[in-house]
N, C-alpha and C positions, 0 to 999 in steps of 0.2 A: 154363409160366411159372416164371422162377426165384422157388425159394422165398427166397430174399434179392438187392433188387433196390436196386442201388446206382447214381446218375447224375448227374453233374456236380456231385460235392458239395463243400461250401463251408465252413471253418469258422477263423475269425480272431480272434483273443487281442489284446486290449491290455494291454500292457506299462507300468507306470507307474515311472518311474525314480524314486531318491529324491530330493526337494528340496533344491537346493541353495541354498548361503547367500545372499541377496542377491536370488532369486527368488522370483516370489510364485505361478508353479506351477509341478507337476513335469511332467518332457518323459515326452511317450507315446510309444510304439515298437508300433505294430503287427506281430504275429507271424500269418504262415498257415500255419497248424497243415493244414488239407486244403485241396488247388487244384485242383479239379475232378477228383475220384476218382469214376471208375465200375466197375462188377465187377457180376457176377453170380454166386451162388454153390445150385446144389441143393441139394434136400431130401436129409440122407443124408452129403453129404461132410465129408470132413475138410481142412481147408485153412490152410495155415501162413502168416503175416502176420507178414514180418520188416521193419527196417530197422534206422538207427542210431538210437542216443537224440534225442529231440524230433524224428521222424519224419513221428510223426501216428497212430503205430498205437493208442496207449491213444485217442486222441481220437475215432478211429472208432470202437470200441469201446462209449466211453460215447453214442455218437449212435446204434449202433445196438440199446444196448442202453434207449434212451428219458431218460438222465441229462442228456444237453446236447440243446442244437436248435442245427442249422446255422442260416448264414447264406441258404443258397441250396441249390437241388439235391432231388432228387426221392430217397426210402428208402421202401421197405417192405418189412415181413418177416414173410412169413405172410401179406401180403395189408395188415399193420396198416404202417401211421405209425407208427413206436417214440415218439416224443414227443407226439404227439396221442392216440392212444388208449393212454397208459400202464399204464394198469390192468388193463385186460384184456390188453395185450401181456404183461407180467411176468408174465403166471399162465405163460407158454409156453418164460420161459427160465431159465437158469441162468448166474452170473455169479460167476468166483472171481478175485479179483487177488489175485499173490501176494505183496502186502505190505499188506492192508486185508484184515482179517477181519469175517464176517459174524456169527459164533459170540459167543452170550457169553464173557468174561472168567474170569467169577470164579463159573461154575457148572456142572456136571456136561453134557456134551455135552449126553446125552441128554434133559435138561431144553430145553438150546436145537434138538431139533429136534423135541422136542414143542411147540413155543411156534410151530415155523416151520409145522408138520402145523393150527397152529390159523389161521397167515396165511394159507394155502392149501388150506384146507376139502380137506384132503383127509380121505376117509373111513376111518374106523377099521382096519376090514381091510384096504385097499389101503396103508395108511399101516403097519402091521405086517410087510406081505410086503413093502414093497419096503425097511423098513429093515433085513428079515433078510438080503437081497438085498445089500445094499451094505455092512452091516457086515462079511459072510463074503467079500465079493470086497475091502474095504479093511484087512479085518485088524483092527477095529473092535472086536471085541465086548466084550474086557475091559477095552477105557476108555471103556465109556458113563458108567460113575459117577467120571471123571475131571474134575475141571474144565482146560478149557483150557489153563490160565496154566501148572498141570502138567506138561504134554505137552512133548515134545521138536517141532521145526517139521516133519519129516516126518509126525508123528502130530497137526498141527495141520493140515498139508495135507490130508492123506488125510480130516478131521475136516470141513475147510470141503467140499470137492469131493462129501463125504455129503450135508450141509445143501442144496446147493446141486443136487443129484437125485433128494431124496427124492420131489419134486413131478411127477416123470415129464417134463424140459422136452422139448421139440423141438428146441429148439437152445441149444447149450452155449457161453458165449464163455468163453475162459482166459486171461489177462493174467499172464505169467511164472511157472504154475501150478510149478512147478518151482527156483525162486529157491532157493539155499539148500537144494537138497537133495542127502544122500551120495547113492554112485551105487547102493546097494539099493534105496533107496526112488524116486529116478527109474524106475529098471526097473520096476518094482510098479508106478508111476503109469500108466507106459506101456502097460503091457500090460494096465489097467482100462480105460485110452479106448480102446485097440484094441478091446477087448470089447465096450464099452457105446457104441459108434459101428455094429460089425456085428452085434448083436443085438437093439438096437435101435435103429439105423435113427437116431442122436440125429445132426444136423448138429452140427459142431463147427467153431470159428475158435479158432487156437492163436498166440498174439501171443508170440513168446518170442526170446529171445538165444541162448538153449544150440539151436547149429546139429545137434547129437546129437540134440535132439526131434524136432526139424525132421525130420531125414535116416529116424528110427527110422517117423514115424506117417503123415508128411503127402505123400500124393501127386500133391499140387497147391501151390504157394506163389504169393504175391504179395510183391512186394517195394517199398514205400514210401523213399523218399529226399525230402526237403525239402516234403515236405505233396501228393507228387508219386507213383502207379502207375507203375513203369517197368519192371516184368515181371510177366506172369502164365503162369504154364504149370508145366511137371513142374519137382523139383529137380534132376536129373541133369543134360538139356540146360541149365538153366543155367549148373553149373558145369563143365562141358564147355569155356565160352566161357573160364572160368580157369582149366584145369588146365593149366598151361604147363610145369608143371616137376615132374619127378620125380626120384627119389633109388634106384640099387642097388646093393646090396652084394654080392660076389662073392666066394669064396675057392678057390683051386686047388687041386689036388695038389701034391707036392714037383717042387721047379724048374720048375714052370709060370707062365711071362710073361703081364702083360696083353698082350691083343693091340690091334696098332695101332688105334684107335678113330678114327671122325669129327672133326672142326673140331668138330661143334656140341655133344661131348661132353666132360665135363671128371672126369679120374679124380687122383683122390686116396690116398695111403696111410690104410689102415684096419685096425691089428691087424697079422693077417699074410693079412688081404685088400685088396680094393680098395672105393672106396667112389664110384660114376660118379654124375654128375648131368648129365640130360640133357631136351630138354627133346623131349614123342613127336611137337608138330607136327612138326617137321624129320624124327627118327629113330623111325619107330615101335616100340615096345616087342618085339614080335617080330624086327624086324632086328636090333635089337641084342643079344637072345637068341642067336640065330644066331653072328652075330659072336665073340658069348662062348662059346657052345657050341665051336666050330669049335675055338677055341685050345687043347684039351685039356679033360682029367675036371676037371668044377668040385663042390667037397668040400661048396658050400653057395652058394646062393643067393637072398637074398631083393629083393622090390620093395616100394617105398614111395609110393602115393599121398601128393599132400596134404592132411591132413584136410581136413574140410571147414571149420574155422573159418579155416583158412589162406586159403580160396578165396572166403570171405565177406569175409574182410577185402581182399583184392584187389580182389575186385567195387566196396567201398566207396570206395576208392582211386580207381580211375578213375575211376567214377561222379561223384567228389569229394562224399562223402558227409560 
């Protein structure tokens, strides 16, 4: 049985527009935020939940983290109804968005996760070893007597995403745990859920924009478009379906000609190279190696996938995202 079980689910926003003069009410605009989303996700994985803004991904999120109750549609996780049995659900997860902090304000971390060690009775020792545990893999230790407000936002992340494990959850949800972060401290975050997914065993849903998290943790994605599941499977074959275009730079030795190229390739001056863009369904990347090889000693050459936000953004495109 999956440990998170997700079917035909449902969840719909009323929109109230503002009054206008002359009216004596305001017009309502119904939004479906989820239209019959189902998934199944093990104990154990780590699984990337993209789309474009007003998707539906925070709104899963807070339904299956027990915040909202759908309209319709069957969830359990762990066995629980996240909305029905709330209380005892929440002792099980862990829950960080990265623009809503959980941490107090205006008092020494440590203060707020001993207050959190008092919400979630966890026991003295256990609550010692595992905050030694996570301040030394967060880099934590000399701003326990920091207050928050203090803190630069990488050391306010790394500060929520503590709070937020101290309780030992089973499953982790992350809501753009990454927002706003330079790229050291993205890599340091990375390589903690890398850790604390295969050491122990924590299921993780990673809800985020930076398609670099995505590509670096997650070997499964779903991908959400208008309240709507329209891919579930690895990230690769996905973008496989867009990688339609590629870019090489090539440079020769003295008086070496580009050599004659395909229709479907398009060479440009670059420097005192060449700069091809071609696209590999038509010419695969090795023919045209070839090709280039053949014309003489090449002084330098490199290849250029497109990132991956390039291919996300395509995806989005056609999709009409």
């Amino acid at each position: 049985m999956p440990y998170i079980h997700v079917e035909q689910l449902n969840k719909t926003f009323v929109l109230r527009k503002r009054r206008e003069k002359g009216r004596l009410f305001r017009e309502k605009t119904l939004v479906h935020a989820l239209n019959d989303v189902s998934f199944d996700i093990g104990r154990g994985e780590l699984v990337g939940y993209i789309g474009p803004n007003g998707a539906g991904k925070s709104t899963t999120v807070k339904i299956l983290s027990g915040i909202l109750t759908p309209e319709s549609g069957d969830v359990t996780v762990g066995g629980m109804v996240p909305w029905k049995e709330r209380k005892n659900h929440v002792r099980r997860i862990g829950v960080v968005f990265g623009q809503r902090m959980q941490l107090w304000w205006d008092v020494p971390i440590l203060d707020s996760f001993n207050l959190l060690r008092d919400i979630y009775r966890i026991p003295e020792q256990d609550y010692q070893k595992r905050l030694r545990e996570l301040t030394d893999a967060l880099e934590l230790g000399d701003l326990l007597r920091t207050p928050l407000r203090l803190m630069s936002l990488g050391q306010r992340m790394r500060s929520e995403l503590c709070g937020s494990l101290l309780h030992r959850p089973e499953i982790l949800f992350l809501d753009e745990p990454t927002i706003g972060l330079d790229a050291v401290s993205k890599l340091a975050l990375r390589d903690f859920l890398r850790q604390e997914n295969r050491q122990n065993g924590t299921t993780i849903l990673l809800t985020t924009h930076d398609m670099e998290d995505i590509a670096a943790l997650c070997p499964r994605v779903m991908v959400l478009g208008h309240g709507k599941k329209l891919y579930d499977g690895a990230l690769p074959e996905l973008l496989s379906r867009y990688d339609t275009l590629r870019v090489m730079t090539v440079r020769y030795g003295m008086d070496t000609p580009l050599p004659e190229l395909p229709e479907c390739c398009r060479a440009e001056r670059d420097g005192d190279g060449y700069k091809i863009t071609y696209a590999p369904a038509e010419i695969p990347t090795a023919q045209l190696l070839h090709i280039l090889q053949a014309a003489g000693d090449i002084r330098e050459l490199t290849a250029q996938p497109q990132n991956v936000d390039h291919l996300i953004a395509a995806m989005y495109r056609e999709l009409d995202l």
